[in-house]
Steps between C-alpha positions, in 0.01 A plus 500: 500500500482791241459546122866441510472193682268371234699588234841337694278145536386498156824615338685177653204250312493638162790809470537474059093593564404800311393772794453826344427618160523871427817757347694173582415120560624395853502130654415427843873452543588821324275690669592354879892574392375880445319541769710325770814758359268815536320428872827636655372817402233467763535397873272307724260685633540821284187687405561509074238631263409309181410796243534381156335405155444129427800379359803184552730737739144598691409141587920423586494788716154435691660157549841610571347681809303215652833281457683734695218524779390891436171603571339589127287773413294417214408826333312532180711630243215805432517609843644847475514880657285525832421140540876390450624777748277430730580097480935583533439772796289194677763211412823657510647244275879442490495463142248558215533253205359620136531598153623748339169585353376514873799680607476739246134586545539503876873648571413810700310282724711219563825719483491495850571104506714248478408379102619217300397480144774193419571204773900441479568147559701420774625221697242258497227413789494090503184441622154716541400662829292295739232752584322404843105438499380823664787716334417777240672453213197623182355822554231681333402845520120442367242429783178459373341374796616801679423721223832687508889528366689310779699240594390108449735271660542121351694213569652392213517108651143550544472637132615157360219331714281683309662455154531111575132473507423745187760286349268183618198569400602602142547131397785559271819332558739731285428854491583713175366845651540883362460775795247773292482705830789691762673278712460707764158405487376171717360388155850531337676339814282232476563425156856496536457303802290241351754438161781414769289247704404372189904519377348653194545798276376841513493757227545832613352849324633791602128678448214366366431436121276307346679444259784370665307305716351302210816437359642371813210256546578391177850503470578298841129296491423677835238307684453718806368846539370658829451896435257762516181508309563808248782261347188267416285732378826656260538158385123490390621743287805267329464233238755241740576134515498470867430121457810428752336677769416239801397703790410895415415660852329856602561666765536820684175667386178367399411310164237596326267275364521572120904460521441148681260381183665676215849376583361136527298578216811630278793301605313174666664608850330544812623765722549407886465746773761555798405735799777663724627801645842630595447433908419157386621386171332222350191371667215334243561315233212358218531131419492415139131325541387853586616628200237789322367585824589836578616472863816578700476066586622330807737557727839372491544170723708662774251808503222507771213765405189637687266776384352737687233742481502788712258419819826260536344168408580250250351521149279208348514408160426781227537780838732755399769561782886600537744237436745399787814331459694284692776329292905415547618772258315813619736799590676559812334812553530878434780678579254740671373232777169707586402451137572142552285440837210667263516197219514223703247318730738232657653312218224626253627756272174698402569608136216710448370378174124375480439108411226260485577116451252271361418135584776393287764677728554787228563794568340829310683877514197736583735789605661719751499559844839704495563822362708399166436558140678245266554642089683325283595259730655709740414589859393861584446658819251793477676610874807564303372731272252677751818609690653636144199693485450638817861619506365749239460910657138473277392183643295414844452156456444222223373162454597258244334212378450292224346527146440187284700409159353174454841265470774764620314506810416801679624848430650780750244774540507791770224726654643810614392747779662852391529815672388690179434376181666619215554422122726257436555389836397134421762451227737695765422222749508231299847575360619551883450209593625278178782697535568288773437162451517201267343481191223246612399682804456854295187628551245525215285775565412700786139619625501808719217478711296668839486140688727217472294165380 
C-alpha cells in the first residue's frame, strides 16, 4: 500500500473523476495512465529525490516513484546550496527529479548527478508496488525531534494508516482540496493523500498567492483547507467568499488567538487545529464541538499519548509535560540508529514538545523541549546554522535561538563569540552564513557577544 496504491483503488471506482486541477485538468484515469508510463523511469528500491515546485508533472512524478517501488526523498523545493549538498552527499540518489527553475538555480551542485527535469513515458508498469510494512519507502530530511538535517525513514503503507484516519475524522465524504504548501512537506503529503482517499479533487498552486487561492476556492467551491496559519492571517487581509469552505485546518505552527476570532469573526469559519511532526505525521486532531478553543485537540483514534514531566512521572491535568507518542504511522527510525535509540522509550516516541491536557481530553501547545525554531511555517535547526558559523576563521563558537514575530513564528538570531571584534564583522557573518542556506533559515541579525546566553 502506497500513494500509488490509493490512487490505483480509487481510479477503478470513479476514473472520468476530476483528480487534479492546475496548468492542465487531469482525471483519476488520466493521471494513473501518466504515471503508470513514467514509473519505469525508477526501479524498486532506488534511492530518487523529489526536488521540484508544486505543479501537475511534480505530483505525477512523486507518484510515479512510489508506483515503481523507489524510495522518495521529499525535499522542499527552497532547499538550496549547503543544505542541498549536504542532503545528495548523504543520499547518493540514483536520480534527482526537478524543474528547470530548480535545475537552473542549483546546476553546479547537482551537476554531479543523475537529473531528470522531464519523465519520458515508457512501457507501462500495470500495477503499483506493494511496499512491505517495515520497508522505507518516504523519507524526510527534517528531524525536529532530533534537532538536526538527517534522514527520517517512513513507511509509505504505514503513511496511508495515517491518512485513512485524517481522512476519518474530517467528516466529509467528497473532498475538493487545493495544496497551499510543498508537497514535500508532511502537510502537503497529507493533503494529497487525503483528496485520493476521499476520490476527490485537489487544486494545485505552484507557490502561494492569495490571490489565487481565493479564486480557486471560488472557482471549484473548495470545501477543504488544511495549511499553515500565515495563509489565515493573509486572508484576514482579503475581501473573499469562502462560504464553500467545510473543514479549514491549522497546523504546523501555533495559532494565535486573534487569527482564531477574527477569521470566525470575518468569514463565519472556525479554524481547527492539527498537531504533528515529521517522525510522526499526524497525531491530534480537534473535533468540531471544540471548535474556538485554541488547542492542538485530541488524539487521533489509533494514537496512544502520555505526557511526561521530567522527574519521569505522568502529568495530571493542567501539568505541563513532554508529549509521547505511540501510534501505527510513526517513522521507522533514523537513518543514524544512535539518534533513534535517543527518541524512543520502547514504543513511545518522545517528541519533545511541551503539552498539558485538560479534563476534556484536550490537548494545549505550551512549547518546546527540542532545540527547533519554526518561521513561517518551516522547521529550523539552530545546530545547523551554529556549524555554518563556527566554520568561520573569526568565530569561536555561537548559539542560535529564537526571536518572536508574533504569527511567522520565531526568527533565526545568533550570538557570536569572536576572536577580535571588528567593524562590520556582524553584517560579514550574517551574509556567511545566508550565503549558505535557504531563504527561511537566513539569519536575521547577529549579536557578537563575551558569553553565549
Amino acid at each position: 500500500m502506497s500513494l500509488a496504491t490509493l490512487l490505483y483503488e480509487k481510479g477503478k471506482t470513479n476514473p472520468s473523476k476530476t483528480f487534479l486541477i492546475g496548468e492542465k485538468t487531469l482525471t483519476y484515469n488520466e493521471a494513473i495512465e501518466e504515471i503508470s508510463s513514467i514509473a519505469s523511469n525508477f526501479s524498486p528500491g532506488e534511492t530518487v529525490v523529489h526536488l521540484m515546485y508544486n505543479s501537475i508533472p511534480s505530483i505525477l512524478a512523486y507518484l510515479a516513484a512510489f508506483w515503481a517501488g523507489s524510495k522518495i526523498i521529499a525535499l522542499d523545493p527552497l532547499t538550496s546550496a549547503e543544505d542541498l549538498k549536504f542532503i545528495l552527499e548523504d543520499a547518493k540518489p540514483a536520480a534527482v527529479i526537478t524543474d528547470d527553475e530548480i535545475y537552473n538555480r542549483e546546476k553546479n551542485i547537482l551537476k554531479d548527478y543523475k537529473v531528470i527535469t522531464k519523465l519520458q513515458k515508457k512501457e507501462k508498469i500495470r500495477e503499483p508496488y506493494e511496499y512491505k510494512d517495515n520497508e522505507a519507502g518516504l523519507i524526510y530530511y527534517y528531524a525536529g525531534i532530533a534537532g538536526k538535517t538527517m534522514q527520517v525513514l517512513h513507511s509509505p503503507r504505514r503513511v496511508i494508516k495515517n491518512i485513512e484516519e485524517s481522512y476519518d475524522t474530517s467528516q466529509i465524504k467528497e473532498i475538493r482540496s487545493v495544496l497551499t504548501v510543498p508537497l514535500a512537506h508532511v502537510l502537503g503529503n497529507s493533503v494529497l493523500g487525503i483528496t485520493i482517499k476521499s476520490g476527490g479533487t485537489m487544486y494545485v498552486m505552484k507557490k502561494f498567492n492569495v490571490k489565487e487561492l481565493i479564486n480557486a476556492v471560488q472557482t471549484y467551491r473548495i470545501n477543504y483547507l488544511s495549511t499553515v496559519p500565515m495563509i489565515y492571517d493573509s486572508l484576514l487581509s482579503e475581501n473573499a467568499d469562502l462560504s464553500s469552505l467545510e473543514l479549514c485546518i491549522s497546523s504546523a505552527a501555533p495559532l494565535s488567538p486573534n487569527t482564531l476570532k477574527s477569521f470566525k469573526e470575518k468569514y463565519g469559519k472556525d479554524i481547527l487545529q492539527a498537531y504533528g511532526c515529521t517522525e510522526c505525521l499526524g497525531v491530534t486532531y480537534q473535533p468540531k464541538e471544540y471548535a474556538g478553543i485554541l488547542t492542538i485537540g485530541k488524539p487521533l483514534p489509533s494514537v496512544e499519548i502520555k505526557i511526561v514531566k521530567d522527574d519521569g512521572k505522568e502529568a495530571k491535568i493542567g501539568e505541563v509535560g513532554e508529549l509521547w507518542v505511540k501510534s501505527p504511522w510513526v517513522m521507522l527510525g533514523y537513518k543514524d540508529q544512535n539518534e533513534t535509540k535517543k527518541v524512543f522509550e520502547g514504543d513511545w516516541l518522545k517528541t519533545g514538545d511541551l503539552v498539558t491536557i485538560d479534563e476534556r481530553g484536550l490537548l494545549y501547545f505550551r512549547g518546546v523541549k527540542k532545540r527547533m525554531l519554526k518561521y513561517k511555517g518551516y522547521p529550523i535547526f539552530p545546530r545547523d546554522l551554529e556549524d555554518i558559523l563556527r566554520t568561520h576563521e573569526m568565530v569561536i563558537d555561537a548559539k542560535v535561538l529564537g526571536e518572536d514575530e508574533g504569527n511567522l513564528g520565531q526568527k533565526p538570531v545568533a550570538y557570536v563569540i569572536v576572536k577580535e571584534r571588528r567593524s562590520g564583522l556582524e553584517e560579514e557573518l550574517l551574509n556567511f552564513v545566508n550565503s549558505k542556506v535557504a531563504f527561511y533559515k537566513k539569519l536575521k541579525k547577529v549579536y557578537i557577544v563575551d558569553k553565549l546566553p
